[in-house]
Backbone bond lengths (Angstrom), bond angles and torsions (degrees), N, CA, C in turn:
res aa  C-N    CA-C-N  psi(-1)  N-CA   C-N-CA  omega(-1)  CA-C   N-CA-C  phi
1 X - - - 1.460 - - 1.530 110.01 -
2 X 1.133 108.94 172.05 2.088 111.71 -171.38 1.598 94.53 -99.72
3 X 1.232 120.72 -9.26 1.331 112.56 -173.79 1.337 110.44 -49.07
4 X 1.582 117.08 158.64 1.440 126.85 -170.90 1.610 86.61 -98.73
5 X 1.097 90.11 156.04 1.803 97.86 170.12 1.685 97.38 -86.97
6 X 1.534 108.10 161.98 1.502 117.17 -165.78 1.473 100.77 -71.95
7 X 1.173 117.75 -45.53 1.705 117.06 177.41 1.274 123.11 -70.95
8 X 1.718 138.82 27.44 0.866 109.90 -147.54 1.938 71.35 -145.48
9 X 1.702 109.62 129.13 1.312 98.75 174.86 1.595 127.44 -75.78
10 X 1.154 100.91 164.46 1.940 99.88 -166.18 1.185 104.39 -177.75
11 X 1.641 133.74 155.46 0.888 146.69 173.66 1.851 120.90 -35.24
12 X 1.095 122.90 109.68 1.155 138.65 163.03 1.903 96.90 115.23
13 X 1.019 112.97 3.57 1.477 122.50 -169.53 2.023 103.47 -96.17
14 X 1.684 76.52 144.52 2.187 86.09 -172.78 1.310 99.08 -97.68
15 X 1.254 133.02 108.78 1.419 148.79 167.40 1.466 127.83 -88.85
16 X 1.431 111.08 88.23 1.491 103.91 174.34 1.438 111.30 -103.58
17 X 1.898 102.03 155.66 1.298 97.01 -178.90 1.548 88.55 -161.34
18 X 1.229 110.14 171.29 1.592 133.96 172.09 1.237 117.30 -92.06
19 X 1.167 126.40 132.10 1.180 125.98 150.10 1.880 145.44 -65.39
20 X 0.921 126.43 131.25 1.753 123.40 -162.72 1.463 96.02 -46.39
21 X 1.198 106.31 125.10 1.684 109.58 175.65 1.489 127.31 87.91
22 X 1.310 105.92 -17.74 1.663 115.86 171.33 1.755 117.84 -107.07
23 X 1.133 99.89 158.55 1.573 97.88 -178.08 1.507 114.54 -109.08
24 X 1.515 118.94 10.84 1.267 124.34 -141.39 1.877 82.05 -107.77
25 X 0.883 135.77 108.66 1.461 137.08 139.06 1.760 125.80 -31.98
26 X 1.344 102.73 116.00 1.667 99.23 -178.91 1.395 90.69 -120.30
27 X 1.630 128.45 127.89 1.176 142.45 151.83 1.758 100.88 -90.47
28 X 1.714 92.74 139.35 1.712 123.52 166.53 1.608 111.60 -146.17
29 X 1.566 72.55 132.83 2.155 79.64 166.76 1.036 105.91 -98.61
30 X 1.395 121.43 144.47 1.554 140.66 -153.13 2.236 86.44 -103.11
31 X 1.143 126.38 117.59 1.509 121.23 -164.41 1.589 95.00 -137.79
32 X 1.215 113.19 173.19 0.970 135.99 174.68 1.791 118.85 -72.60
33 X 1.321 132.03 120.10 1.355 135.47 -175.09 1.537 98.77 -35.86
34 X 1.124 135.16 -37.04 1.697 141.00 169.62 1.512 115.45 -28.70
35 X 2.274 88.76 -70.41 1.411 111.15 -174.37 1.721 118.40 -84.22
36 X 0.993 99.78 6.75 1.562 104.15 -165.65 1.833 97.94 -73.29
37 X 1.612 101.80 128.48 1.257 103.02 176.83 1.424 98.15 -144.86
38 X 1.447 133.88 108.76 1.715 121.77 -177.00 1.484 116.11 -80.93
39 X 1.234 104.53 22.65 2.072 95.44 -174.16 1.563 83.92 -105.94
40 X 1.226 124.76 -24.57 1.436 125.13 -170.70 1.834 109.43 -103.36
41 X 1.329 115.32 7.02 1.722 131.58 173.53 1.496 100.71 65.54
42 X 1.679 110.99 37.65 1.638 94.37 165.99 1.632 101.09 -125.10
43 X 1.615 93.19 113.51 1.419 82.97 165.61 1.270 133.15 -123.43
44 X 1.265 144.57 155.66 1.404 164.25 150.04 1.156 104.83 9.26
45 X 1.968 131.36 113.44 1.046 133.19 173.41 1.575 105.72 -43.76
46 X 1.243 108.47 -37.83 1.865 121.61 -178.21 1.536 102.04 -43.27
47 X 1.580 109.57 -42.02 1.542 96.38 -160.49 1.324 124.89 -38.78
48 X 1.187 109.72 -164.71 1.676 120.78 165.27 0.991 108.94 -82.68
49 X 2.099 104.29 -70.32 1.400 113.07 174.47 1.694 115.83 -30.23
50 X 1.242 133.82 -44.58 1.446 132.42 -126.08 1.906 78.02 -102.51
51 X 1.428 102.91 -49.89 1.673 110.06 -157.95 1.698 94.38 -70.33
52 X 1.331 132.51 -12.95 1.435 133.17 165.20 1.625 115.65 -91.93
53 X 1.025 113.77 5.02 1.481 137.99 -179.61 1.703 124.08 -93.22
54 X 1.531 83.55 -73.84 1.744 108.19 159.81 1.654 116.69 -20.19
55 X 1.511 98.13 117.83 1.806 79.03 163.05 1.512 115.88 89.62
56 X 1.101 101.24 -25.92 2.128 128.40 171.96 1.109 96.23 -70.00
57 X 1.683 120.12 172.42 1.069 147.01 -164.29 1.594 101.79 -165.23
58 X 1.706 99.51 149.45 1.460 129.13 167.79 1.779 92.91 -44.62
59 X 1.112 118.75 131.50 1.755 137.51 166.77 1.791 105.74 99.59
60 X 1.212 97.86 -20.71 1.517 104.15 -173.08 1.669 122.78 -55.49
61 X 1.536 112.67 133.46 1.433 108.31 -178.30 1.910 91.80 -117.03
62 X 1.776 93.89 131.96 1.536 111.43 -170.65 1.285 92.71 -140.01
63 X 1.583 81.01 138.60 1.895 107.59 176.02 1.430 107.06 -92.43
64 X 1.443 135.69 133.03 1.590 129.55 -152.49 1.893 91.37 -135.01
65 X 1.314 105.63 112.53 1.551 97.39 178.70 1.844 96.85 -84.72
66 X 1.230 107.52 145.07 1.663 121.47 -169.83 1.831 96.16 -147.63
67 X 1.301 98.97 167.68 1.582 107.64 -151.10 1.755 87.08 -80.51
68 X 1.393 116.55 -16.40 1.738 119.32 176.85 1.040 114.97 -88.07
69 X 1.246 143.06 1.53 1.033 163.69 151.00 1.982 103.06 126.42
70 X 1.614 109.57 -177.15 1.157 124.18 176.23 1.510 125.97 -41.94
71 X 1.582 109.77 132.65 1.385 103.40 -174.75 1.224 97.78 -132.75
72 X 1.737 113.78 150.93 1.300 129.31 168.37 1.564 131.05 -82.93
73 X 1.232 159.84 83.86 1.552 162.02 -156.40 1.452 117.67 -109.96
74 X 0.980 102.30 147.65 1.776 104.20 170.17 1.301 95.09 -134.93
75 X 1.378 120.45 151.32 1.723 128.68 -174.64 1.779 79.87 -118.22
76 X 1.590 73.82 131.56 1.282 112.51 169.66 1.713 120.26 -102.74
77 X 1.399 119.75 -42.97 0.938 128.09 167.89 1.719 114.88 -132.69
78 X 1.487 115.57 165.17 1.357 133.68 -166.79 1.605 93.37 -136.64
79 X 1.012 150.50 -175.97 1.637 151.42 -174.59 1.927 105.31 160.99
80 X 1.070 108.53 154.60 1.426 110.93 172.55 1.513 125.70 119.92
C-alpha cells in the first residue's frame, strides 16, 4: 500500500521536535503552499523546515538548512 507509516513526517502531518541544545519543543504542520500560515506553525510542504522534515521519522536527527544558517533537530513526535 502507499500508506505512510504513522511515524514518519509528511504532508498534512504535526511534527514536533527539539532543537540540538534546546529543550523547548516546536510543533509544525507540514500544509499545503495554500494553507501555509507560520504564526499558526503550519508551514508549506515548500519550506525548508518541512522539505528537511519530509520523509523523517519519530527518533530521527535532521540537519535543516534555514536562511540563519544550519540547524540541528530530533523529532520527537509525528501526529495526524
Amino acid at each position: 500500500s502507499n500508506e505512510v507509516p504513522q511515524d514518519e513526517a509528511s504532508l498534512g502531518k504535526k511534527v514536533t521536535f527539539v532543537e540540538d541544545g534546546d529543550d523547548e519543543e516546536e510543533t509544525y504542520e507540514i500544509v499545503g503552499e495554500a494553507e501555509a500560515d507560520a504564526f499558526n506553525g503550519k508551514i508549506s510542504n515548500d519550506s525548508p523546515i518541512a522539505q528537511g522534515l519530509i520523509g523523517k521519522k519519530v527518533g530521527d536527527e535532521v540537519s535543516i538548512a534555514t536562511p540563519g544558517g544550519s540547524m540541528k533537530v530530533k523529532i520527537v513526535k509525528v501526529e495526524g
